[in-house]
N, CA, C and O atoms as a Tripos MOL2 file, in Angstrom:
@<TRIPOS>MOLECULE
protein
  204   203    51     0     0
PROTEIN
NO_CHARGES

@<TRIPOS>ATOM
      1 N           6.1880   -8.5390  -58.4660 N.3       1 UNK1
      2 CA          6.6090   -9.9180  -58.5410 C.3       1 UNK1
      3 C           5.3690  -10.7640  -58.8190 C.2       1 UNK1
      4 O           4.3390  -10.6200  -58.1610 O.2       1 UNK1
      5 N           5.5040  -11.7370  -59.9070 N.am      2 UNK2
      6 CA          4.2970  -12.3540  -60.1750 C.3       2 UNK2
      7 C           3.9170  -13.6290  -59.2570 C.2       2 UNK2
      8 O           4.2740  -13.9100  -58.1130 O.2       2 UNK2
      9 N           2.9600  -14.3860  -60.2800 N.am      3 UNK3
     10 CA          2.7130  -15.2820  -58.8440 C.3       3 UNK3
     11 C           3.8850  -16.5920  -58.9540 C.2       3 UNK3
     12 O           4.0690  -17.2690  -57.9430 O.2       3 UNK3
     13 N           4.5220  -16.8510  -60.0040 N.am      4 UNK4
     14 CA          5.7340  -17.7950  -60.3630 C.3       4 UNK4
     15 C           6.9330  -18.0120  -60.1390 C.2       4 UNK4
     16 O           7.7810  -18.9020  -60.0690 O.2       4 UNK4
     17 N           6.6400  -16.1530  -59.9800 N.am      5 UNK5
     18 CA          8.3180  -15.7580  -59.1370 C.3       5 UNK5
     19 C           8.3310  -15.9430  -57.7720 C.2       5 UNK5
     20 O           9.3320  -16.0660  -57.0660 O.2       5 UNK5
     21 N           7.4190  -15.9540  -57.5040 N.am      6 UNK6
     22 CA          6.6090  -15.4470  -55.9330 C.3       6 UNK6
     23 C           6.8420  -16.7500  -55.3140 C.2       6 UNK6
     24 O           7.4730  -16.7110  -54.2570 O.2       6 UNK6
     25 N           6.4650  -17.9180  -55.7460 N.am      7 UNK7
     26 CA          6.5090  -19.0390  -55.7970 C.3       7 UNK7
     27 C           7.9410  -19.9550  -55.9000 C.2       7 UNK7
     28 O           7.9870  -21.0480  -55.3350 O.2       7 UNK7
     29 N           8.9200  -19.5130  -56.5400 N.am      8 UNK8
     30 CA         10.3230  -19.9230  -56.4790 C.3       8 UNK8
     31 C          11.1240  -19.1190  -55.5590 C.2       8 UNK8
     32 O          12.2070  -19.6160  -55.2520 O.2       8 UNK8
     33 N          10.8450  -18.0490  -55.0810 N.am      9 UNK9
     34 CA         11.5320  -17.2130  -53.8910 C.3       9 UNK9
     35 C          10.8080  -17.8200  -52.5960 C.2       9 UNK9
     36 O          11.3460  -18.1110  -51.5270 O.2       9 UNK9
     37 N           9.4720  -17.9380  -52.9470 N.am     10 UNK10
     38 CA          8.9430  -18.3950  -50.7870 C.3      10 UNK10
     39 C           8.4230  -20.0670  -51.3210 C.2      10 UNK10
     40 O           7.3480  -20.4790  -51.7560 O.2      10 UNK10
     41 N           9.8840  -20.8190  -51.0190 N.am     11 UNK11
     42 CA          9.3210  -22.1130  -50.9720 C.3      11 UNK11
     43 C           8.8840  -22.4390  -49.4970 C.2      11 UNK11
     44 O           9.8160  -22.3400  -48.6990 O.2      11 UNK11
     45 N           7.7350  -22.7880  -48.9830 N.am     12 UNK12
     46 CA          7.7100  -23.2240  -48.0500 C.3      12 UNK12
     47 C           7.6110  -24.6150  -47.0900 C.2      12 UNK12
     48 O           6.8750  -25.5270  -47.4680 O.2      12 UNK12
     49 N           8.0650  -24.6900  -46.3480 N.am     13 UNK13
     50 CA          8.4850  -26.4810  -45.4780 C.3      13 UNK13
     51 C           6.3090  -26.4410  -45.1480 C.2      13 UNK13
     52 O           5.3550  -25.6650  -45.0820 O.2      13 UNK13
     53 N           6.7210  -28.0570  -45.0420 N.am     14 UNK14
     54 CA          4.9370  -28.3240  -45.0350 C.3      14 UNK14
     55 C           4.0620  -27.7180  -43.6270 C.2      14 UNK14
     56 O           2.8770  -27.4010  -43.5210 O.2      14 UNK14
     57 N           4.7490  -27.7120  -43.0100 N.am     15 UNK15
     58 CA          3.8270  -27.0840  -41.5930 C.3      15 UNK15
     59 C           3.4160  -26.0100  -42.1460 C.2      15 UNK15
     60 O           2.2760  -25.6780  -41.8200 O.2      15 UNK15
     61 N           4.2360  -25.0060  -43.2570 N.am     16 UNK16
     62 CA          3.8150  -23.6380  -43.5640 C.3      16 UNK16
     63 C           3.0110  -23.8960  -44.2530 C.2      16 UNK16
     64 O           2.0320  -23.1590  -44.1380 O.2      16 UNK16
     65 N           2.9370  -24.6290  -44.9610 N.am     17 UNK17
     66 CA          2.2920  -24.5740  -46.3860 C.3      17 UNK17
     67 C           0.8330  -25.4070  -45.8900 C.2      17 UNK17
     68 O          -0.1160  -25.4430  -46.6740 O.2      17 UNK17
     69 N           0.7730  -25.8530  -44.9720 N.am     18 UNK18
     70 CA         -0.7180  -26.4060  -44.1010 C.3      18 UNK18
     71 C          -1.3380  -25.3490  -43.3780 C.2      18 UNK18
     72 O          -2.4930  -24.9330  -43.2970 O.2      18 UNK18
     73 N          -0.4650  -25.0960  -42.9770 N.am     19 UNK19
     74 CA         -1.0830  -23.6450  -41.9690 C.3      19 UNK19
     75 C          -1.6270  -22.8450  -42.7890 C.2      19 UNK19
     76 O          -2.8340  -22.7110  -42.5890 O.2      19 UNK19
     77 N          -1.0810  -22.0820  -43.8950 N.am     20 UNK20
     78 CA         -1.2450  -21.0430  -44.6280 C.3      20 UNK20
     79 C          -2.9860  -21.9890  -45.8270 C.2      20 UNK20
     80 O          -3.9270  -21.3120  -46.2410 O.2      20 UNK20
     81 N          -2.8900  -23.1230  -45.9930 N.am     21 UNK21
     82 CA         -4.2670  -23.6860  -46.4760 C.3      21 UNK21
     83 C          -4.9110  -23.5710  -45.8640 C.2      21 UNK21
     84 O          -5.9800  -23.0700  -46.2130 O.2      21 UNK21
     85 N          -4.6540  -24.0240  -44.3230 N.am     22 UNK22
     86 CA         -5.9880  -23.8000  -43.4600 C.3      22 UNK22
     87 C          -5.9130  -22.4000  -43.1610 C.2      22 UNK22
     88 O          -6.7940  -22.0990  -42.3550 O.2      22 UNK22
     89 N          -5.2970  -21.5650  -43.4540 N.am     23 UNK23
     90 CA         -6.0020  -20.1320  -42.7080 C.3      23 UNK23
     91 C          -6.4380  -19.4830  -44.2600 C.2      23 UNK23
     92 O          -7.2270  -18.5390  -44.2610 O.2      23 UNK23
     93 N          -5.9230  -19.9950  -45.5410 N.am     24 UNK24
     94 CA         -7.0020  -19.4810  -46.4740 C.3      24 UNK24
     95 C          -8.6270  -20.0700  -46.5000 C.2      24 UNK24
     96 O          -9.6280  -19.4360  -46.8350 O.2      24 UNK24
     97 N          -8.5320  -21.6220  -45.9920 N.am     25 UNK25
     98 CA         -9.7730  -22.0950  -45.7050 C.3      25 UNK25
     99 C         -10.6760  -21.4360  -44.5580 C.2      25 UNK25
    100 O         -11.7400  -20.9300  -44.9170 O.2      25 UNK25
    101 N         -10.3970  -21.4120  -43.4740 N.am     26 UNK26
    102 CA        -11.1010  -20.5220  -42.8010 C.3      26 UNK26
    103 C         -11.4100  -19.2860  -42.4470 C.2      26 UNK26
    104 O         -12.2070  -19.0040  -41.5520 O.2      26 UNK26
    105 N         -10.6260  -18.2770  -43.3190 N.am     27 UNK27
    106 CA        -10.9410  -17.4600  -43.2430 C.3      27 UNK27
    107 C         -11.3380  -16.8360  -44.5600 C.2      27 UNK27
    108 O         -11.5690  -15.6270  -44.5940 O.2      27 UNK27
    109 N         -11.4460  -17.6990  -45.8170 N.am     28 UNK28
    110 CA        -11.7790  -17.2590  -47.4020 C.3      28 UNK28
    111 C         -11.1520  -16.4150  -47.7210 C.2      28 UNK28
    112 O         -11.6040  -15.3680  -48.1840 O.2      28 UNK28
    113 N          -9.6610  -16.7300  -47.5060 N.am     29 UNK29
    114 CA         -9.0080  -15.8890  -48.0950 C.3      29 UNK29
    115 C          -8.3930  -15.9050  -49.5480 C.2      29 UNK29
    116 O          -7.6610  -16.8680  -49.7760 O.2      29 UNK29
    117 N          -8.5240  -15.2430  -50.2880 N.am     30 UNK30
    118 CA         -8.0180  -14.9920  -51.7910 C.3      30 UNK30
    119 C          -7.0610  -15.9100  -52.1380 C.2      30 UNK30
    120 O          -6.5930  -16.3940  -51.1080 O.2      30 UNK30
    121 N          -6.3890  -16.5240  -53.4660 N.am     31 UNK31
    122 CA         -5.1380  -16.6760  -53.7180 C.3      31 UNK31
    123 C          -3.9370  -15.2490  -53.9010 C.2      31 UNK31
    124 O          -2.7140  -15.3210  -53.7820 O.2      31 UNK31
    125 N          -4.9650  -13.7220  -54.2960 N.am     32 UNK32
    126 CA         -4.3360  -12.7470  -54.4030 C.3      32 UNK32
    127 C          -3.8640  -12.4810  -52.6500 C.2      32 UNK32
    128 O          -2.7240  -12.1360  -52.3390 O.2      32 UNK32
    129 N          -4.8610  -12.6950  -51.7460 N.am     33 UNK33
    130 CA         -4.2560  -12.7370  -50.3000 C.3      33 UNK33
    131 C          -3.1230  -13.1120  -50.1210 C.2      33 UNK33
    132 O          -2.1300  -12.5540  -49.6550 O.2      33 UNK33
    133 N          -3.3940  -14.5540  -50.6980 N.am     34 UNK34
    134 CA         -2.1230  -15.3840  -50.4730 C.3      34 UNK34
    135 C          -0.8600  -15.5130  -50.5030 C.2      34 UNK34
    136 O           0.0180  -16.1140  -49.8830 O.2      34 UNK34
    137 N          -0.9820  -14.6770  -51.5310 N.am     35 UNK35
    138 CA          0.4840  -14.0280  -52.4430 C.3      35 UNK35
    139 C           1.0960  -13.0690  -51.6750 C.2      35 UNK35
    140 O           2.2730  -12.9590  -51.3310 O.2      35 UNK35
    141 N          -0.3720  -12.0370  -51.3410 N.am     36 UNK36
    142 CA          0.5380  -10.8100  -50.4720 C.3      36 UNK36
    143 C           1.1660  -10.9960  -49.2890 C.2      36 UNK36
    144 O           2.0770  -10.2980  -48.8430 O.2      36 UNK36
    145 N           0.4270  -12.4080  -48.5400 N.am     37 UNK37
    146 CA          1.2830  -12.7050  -47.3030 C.3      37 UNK37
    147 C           2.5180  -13.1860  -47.4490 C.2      37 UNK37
    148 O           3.4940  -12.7590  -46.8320 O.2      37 UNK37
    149 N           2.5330  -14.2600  -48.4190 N.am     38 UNK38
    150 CA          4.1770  -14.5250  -48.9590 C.3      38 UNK38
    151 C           5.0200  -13.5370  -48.9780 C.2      38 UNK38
    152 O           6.0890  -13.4410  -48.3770 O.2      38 UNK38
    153 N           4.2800  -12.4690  -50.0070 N.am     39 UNK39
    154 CA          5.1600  -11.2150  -50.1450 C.3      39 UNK39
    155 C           6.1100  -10.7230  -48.8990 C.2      39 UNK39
    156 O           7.3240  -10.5240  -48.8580 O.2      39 UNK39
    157 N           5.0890  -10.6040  -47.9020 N.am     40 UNK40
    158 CA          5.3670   -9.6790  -46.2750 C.3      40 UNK40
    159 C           6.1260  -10.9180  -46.1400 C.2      40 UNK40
    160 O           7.3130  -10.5980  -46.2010 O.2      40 UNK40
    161 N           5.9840  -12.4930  -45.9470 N.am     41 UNK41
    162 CA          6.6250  -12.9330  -45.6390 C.3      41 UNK41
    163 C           8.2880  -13.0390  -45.5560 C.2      41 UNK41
    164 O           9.0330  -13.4860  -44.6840 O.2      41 UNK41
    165 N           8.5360  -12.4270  -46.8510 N.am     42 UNK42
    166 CA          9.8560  -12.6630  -48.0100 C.3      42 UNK42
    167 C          10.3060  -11.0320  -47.6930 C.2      42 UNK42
    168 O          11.4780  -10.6850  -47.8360 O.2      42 UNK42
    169 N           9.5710  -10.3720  -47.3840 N.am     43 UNK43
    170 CA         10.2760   -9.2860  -47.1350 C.3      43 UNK43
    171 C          10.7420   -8.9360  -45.4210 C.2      43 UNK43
    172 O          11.7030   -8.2490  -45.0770 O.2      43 UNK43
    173 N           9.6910   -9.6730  -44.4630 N.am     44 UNK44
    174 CA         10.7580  -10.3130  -43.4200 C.3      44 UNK44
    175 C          11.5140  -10.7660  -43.4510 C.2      44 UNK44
    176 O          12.3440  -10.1450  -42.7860 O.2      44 UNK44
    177 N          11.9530  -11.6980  -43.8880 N.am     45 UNK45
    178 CA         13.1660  -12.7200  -44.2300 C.3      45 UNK45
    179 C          13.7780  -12.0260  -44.2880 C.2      45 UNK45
    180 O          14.5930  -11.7190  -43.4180 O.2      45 UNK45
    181 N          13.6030  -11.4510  -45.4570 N.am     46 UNK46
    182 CA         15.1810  -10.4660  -45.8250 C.3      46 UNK46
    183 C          15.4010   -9.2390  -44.9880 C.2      46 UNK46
    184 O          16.5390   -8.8260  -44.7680 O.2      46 UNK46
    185 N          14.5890   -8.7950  -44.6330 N.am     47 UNK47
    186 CA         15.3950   -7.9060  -43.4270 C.3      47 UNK47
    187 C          15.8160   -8.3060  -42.1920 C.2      47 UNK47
    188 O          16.2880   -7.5020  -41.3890 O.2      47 UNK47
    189 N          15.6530   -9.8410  -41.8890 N.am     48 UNK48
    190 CA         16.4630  -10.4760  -40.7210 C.3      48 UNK48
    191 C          17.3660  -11.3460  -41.2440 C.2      48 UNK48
    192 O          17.6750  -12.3390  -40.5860 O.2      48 UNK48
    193 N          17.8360  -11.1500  -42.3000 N.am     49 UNK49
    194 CA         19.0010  -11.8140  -42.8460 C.3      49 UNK49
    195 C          18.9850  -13.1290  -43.5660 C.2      49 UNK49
    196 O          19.9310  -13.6400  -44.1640 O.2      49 UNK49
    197 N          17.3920  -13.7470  -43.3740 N.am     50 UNK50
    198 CA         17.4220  -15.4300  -43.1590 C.3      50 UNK50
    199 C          17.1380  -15.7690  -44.8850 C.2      50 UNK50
    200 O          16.8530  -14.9440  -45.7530 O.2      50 UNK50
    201 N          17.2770  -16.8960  -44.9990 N.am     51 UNK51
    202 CA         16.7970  -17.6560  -46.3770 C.3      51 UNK51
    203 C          15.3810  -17.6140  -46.2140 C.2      51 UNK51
    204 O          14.6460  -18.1010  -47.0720 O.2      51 UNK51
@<TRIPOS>BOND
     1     1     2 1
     2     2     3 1
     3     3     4 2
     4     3     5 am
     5     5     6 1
     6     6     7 1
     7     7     8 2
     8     7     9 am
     9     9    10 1
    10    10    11 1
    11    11    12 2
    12    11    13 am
    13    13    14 1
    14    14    15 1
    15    15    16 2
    16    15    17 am
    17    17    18 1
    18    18    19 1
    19    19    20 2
    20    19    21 am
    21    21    22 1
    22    22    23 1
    23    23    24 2
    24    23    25 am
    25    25    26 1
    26    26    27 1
    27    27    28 2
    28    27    29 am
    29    29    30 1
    30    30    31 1
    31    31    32 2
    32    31    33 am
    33    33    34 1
    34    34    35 1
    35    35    36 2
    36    35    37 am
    37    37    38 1
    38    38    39 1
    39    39    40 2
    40    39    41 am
    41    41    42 1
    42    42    43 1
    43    43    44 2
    44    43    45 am
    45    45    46 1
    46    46    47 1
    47    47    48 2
    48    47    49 am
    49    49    50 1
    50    50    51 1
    51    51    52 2
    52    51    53 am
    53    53    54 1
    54    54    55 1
    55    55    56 2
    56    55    57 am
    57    57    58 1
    58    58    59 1
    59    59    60 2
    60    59    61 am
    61    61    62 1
    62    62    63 1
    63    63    64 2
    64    63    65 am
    65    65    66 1
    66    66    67 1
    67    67    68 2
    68    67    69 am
    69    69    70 1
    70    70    71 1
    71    71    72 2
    72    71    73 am
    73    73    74 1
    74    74    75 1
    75    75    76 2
    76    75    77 am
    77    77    78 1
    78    78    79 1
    79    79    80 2
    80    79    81 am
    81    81    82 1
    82    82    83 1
    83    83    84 2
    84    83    85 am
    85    85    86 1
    86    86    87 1
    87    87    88 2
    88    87    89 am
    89    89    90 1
    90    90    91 1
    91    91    92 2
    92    91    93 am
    93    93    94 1
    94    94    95 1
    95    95    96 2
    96    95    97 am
    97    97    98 1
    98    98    99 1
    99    99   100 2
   100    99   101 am
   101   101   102 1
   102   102   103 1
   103   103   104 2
   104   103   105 am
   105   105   106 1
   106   106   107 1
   107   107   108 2
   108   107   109 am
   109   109   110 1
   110   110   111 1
   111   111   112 2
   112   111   113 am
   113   113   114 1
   114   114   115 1
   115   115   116 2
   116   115   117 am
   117   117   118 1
   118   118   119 1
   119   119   120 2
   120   119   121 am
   121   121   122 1
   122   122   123 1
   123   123   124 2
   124   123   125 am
   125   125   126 1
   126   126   127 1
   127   127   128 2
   128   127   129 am
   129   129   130 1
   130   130   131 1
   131   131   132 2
   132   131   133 am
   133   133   134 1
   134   134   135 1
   135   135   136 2
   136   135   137 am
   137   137   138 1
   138   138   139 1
   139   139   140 2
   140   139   141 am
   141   141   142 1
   142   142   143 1
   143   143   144 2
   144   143   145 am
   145   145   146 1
   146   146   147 1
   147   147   148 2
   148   147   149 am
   149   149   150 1
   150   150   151 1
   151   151   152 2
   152   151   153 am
   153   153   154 1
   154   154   155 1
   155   155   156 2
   156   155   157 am
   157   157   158 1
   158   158   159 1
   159   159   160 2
   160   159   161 am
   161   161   162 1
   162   162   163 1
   163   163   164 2
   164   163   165 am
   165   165   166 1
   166   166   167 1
   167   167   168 2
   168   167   169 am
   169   169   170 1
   170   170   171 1
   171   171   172 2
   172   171   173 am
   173   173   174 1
   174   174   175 1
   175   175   176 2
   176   175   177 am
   177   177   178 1
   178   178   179 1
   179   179   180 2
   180   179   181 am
   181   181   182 1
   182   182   183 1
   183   183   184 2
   184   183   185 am
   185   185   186 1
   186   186   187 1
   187   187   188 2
   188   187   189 am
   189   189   190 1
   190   190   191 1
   191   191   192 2
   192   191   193 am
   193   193   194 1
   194   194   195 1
   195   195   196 2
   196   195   197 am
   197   197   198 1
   198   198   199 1
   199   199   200 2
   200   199   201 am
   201   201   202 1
   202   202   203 1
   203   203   204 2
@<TRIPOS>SUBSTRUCTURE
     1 UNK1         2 RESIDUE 1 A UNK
     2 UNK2         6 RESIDUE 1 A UNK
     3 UNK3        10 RESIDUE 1 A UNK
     4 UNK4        14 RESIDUE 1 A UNK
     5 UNK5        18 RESIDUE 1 A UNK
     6 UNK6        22 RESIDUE 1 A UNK
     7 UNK7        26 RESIDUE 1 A UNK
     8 UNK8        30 RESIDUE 1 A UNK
     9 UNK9        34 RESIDUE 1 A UNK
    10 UNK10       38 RESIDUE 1 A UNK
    11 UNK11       42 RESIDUE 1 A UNK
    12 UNK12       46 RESIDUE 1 A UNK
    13 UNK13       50 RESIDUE 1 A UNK
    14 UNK14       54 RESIDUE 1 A UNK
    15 UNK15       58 RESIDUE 1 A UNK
    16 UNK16       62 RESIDUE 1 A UNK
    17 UNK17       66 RESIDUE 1 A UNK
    18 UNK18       70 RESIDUE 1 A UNK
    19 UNK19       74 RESIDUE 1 A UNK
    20 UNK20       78 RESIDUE 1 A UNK
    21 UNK21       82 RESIDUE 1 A UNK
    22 UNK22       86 RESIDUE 1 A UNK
    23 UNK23       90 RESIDUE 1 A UNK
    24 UNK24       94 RESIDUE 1 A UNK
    25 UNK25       98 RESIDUE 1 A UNK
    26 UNK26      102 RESIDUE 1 A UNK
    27 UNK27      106 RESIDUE 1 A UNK
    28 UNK28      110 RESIDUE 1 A UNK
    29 UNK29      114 RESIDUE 1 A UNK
    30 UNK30      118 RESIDUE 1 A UNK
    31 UNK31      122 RESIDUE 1 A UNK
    32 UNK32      126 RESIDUE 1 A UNK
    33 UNK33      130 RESIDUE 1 A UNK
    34 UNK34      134 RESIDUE 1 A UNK
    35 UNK35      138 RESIDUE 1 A UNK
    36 UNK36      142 RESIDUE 1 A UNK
    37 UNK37      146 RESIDUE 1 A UNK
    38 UNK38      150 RESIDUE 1 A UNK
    39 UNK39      154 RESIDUE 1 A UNK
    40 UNK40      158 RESIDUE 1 A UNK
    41 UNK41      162 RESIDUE 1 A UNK
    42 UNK42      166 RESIDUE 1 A UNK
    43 UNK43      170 RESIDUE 1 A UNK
    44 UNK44      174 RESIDUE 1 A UNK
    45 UNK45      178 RESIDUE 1 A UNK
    46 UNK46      182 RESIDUE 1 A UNK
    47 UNK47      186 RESIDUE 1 A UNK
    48 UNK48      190 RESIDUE 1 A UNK
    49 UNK49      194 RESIDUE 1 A UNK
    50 UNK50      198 RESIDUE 1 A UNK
    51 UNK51      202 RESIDUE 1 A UNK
């Protein structure tokens, strides 16, 4: 899944999307990081049923 698709499947509400800046900021994490946590993210989701 690319990063566009990746991006229209894990929209995230702003607390996420702050949190997830500041923990790429402090911890220098990649945009390729970034992606893969979405990934895990989206593949939780879907195995607990949720949007």
């Amino acid at each position: 899944m690319g990063t566009r698709v990746l991006k229209g499947f894990c929209e995230l509400a702003e607390p996420a999307r702050d949190l997830l800046k500041h923990a790429m900021t402090e911890y220098n994490l990649s945009a390729r990081a970034c992606d893969r946590i979405l990934k895990d993210a989206r593949t939780i989701a879907d195995l607990r049923g949720a949007e």
